[in-house]
N, C-alpha and C positions, 0 to 999 in steps of 0.2 A: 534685596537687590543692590549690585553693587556695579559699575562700571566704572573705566576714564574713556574721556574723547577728546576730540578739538572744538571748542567753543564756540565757535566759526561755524563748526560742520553742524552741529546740533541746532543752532540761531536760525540758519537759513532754512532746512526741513520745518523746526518749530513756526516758523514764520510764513508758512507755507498753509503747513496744518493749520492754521489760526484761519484762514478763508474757508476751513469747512468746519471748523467746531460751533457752536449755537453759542451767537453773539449776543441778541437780546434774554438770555434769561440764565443769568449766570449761577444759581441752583439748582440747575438741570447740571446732572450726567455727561450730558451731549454739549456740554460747554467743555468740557475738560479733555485732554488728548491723553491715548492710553499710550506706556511706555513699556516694553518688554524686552527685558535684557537676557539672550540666548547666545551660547555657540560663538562668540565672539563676535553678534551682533544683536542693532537694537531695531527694533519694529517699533514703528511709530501710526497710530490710528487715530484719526480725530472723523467724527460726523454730524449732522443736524438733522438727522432720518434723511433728508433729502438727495443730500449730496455726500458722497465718503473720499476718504484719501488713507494711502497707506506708504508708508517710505522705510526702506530696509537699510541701515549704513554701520558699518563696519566699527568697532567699538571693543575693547578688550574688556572681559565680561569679566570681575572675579566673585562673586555670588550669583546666581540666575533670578529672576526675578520679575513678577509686574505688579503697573500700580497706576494710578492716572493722577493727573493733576489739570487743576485750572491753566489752560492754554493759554488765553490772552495775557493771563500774568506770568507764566512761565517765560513768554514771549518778549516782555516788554522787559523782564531781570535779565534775558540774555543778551538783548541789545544792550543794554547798560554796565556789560564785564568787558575784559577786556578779551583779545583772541588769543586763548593759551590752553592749554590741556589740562581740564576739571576731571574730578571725583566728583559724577552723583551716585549717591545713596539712598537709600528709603531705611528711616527710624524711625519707629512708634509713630507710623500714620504721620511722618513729616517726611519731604523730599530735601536732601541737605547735597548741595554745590558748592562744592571748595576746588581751591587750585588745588592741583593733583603732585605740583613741583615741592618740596617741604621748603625750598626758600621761599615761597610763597603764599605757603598755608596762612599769612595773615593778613593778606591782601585784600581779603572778603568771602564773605559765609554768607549761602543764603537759603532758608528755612520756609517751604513754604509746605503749607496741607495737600494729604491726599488722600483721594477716596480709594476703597477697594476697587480691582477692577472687574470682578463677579459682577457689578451694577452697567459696567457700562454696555451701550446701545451694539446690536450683533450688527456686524457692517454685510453687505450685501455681496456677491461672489459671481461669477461669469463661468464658463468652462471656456480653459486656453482655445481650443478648437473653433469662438465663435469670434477671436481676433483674427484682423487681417492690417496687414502692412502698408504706410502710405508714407512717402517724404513731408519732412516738415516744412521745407519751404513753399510746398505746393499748398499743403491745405490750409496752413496760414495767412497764404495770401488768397486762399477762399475764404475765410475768415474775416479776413479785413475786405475784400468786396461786397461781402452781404450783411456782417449783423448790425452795420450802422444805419439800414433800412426797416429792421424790427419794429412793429406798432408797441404802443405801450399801452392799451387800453383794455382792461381785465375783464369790459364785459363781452372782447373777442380775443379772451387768451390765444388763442389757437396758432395767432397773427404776432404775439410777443417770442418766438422764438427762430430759428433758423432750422426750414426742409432739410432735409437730406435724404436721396435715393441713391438708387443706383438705374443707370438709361442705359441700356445696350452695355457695353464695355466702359462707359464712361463713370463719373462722378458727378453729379447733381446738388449745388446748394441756392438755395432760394429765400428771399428775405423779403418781406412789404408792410407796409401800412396801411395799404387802402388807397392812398395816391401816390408812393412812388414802390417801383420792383427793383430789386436787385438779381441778377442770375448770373451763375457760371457753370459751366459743363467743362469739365476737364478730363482728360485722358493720362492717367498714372502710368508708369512701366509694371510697379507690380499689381498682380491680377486681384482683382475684383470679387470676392465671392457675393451669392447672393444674400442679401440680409433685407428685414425691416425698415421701410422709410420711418423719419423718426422726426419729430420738433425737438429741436434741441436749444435749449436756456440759452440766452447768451452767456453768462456769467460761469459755464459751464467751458463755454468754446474761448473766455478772456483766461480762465486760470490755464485751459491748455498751453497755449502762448506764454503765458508768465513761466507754466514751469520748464518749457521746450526751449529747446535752444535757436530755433529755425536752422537747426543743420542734420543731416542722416535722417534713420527714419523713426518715427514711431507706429505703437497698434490701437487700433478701436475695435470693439466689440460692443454688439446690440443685442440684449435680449428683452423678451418683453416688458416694458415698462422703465429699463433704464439704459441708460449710455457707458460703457467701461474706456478706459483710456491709459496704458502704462506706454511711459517714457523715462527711460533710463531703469532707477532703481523705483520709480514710484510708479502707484494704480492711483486713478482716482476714477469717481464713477459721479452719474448724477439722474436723480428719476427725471423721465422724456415728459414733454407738455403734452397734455392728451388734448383728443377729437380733431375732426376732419379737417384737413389742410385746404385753402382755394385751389382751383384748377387753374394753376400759373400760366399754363402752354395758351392760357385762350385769351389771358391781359398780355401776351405779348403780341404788339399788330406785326400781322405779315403784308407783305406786297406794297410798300410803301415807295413813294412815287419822288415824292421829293425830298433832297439833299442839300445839306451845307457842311464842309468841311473847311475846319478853323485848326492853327495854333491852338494848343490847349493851356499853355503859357501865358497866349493874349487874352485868352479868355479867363483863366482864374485874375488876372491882372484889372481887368473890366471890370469882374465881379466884386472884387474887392476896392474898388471903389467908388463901384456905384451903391454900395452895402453901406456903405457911410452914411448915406442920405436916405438911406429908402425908409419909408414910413415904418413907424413901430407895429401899429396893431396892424395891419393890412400884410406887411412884408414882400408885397407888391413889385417886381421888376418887369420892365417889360423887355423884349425883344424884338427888332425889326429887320428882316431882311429883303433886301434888294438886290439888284446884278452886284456880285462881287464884293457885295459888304454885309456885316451884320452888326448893329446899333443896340450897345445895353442902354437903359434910362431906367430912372427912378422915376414914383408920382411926385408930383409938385405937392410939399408940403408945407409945414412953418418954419423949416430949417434952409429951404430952398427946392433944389431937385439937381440932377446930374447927369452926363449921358458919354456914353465914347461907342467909336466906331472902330474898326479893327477890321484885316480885308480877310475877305471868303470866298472860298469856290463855292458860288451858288448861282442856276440862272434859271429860278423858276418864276412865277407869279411874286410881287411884293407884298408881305405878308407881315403879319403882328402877333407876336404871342404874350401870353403874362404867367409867367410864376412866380410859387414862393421862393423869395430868394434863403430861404432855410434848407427848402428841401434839392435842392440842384446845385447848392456848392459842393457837398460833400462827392457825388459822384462824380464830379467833373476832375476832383483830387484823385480819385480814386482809379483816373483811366493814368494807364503808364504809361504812354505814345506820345511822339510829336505832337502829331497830330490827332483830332477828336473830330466824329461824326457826328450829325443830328439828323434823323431820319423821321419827315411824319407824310401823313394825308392833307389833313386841314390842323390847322393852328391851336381847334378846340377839341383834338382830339389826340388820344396816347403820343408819346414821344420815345422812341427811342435814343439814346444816347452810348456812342461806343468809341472802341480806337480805331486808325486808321492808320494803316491797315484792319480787319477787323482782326479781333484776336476770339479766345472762349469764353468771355465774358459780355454784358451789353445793361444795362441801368433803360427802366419806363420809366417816364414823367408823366403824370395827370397835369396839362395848362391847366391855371386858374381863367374862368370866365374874363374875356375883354370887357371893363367899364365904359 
């Protein structure tokens, strides 16, 4: 196998493929990224059984050839050359990288081992037919309203990844932990086919993002048991979390009576400085509202305590609530409006939180019990 390329261009795919090669057990097959130089291009495969990625970029081929090599250190010599157009080669079961320019064939040579690629793991495959088209700004930013709600706890895997359906014409993603939801329903231009709802990894929906631009569109495809994803020149894919998802539609309260609408500026502003003070192991905030105002405070601890008031359209009953203030910053970043809603019943029961205007998106809160 013989090719040149830009070093640049190879760095960044290789740096890529490193988030799906098997990281912990570097004498494993599946630690290593397969390289195959065809046609005047190079196909790149790295996997961990779990999750696959493949990247096709353009490379002037002059012997054809494949061969694999240890990823993370392939990775880590190409961050360390400079950006200039190399010769790789494969000799006697070694990978050798030199500059491709003869004025600079003495600037550095680099020699590393490879296995045959007969050993390496078969990557997994979709039929084109079961992708459908979505903008990447849209499902990004479904991306970033739901997987920072994902529980982490393995003995309710089911909870560690993000829903995805399909509702009527729309698109469905869903995210929880048990005390707070995330939801969004959005409506795309292009159509929807029907496919598998699916739990999907997060670390699945962060590499989409890394390798996406957030502009035009990309494709997904579901078949059973895994997720497929090409954008641009690359496929990556990753097997779905199994077993039964909660029935989200019935932790969302409906017919909710009372309102306060705030500044969501004043409020992440409150928040972050009543966060100062708020107890460590409790993480304890309370909130109070009355006509026209709403009161963060911290509990009095050994540090002190803290409180600010900030005005609100609200003219219900005067009321107390207490959460964690861990779990209720993040959504309240995560509303892009002026202005932000609060919608409940009683104090001790689900919260909705949303923009205001309302838009296709709305975050539950579980209060914490009043002390």
């Amino acid at each position: 196998m013989k090719f040149t390329c830009n070093s640049g261009v190879l760095r960044s795919e290789i740096e890529i493929a490193n988030n799906f090669a098997n990281s912990k057990n570097s004498l494993s097959i599946s630690s290593n990224v397969l390289l195959e130089a065809n046609n005047d291009a190079l196909t790149i495969k790295a996997t961990d059984q779990k999750m696959g990625f493949t990247s096709i970029i353009p490379v002037s081929v002059t012997v054809p050839g494949v061969t694999t090599v240890y990823c993370d250190k392939l990775s880590q010599l190409l961050k360390n050359i400079p950006d200039t157009d190399i010769e790789v080669s494969e000799e006697e079961n070694n990978l050798i990288i030199r500059p491709s320019n003869e004025s600079e064939k003495d600037s550095f040579l680099i020699n590393i081992k490879t296995i045959e690629a007969s050993k390496f793991p078969e990557m997994m495959e979709i039929d084109e037919s079961l992708y459908f088209s979505l903008t990447q700004r849209d499902y990004f930013d479904m991306i970033d309203k739901t997987s920072f709600a994902v529980g982490d706890e393995e003995t309710r895997h089911f909870l560690t990844g993000v829903y995805m359906e399909k509702k009527d014409d729309d698109l469905v993603m869903v995210a929880t932990d048990g005390k707070r939801l995330a939801y969004v329903c959005r409506h795309f231009e292009q159509t929807l086919p029907e496919f598998m709802s699916a739990i999907i990894p997060t670390r699945f929906l962060s590499l989409i993002k890394t390798i996406g631009t957030g502009e035009g569109l990309f494709s997904i495809g579901i078949k059973e048991g895994f997720i497929f994803s090409e954008i641009g020149n690359r496929t990556i894919y990753s097997s779905l979390i199994q077993g039964p998802y909660p029935s989200y539609e019935k932790v969302i309260p409906k017919g909710l009576n009372n309102v306060c609408i705030i500044k969501k500026e004043d409020a992440e502003k409150a928040l972050s400085l009543i966060s100062i003070l708020v107890e460590s192991k409790s993480k304890r905030i309370y909130i109070d509202l009355s006509d026209n105002l709403i009161t963060f405070s911290s509990e009095n601890n050994d540090f002190g305590d803290c409180k600010q008031s900030i005005p609100a359209s609200y003219s219900g009953e005067s009321v107390r609530m207490s959460f964690n203030s861990q779990l209720i910053v993040t959504p309240i970043k995560k509303i892009d409006s002026e202005y932000m809603k609060i919608m409940f019943n009683k104090p001790s029961s689900a919260m909705i939180f949303t923009s205001e205007p309302e838009k296709d998106y709305l975050f539950v809160l579980m209060p914490m019990q009043i002390q």
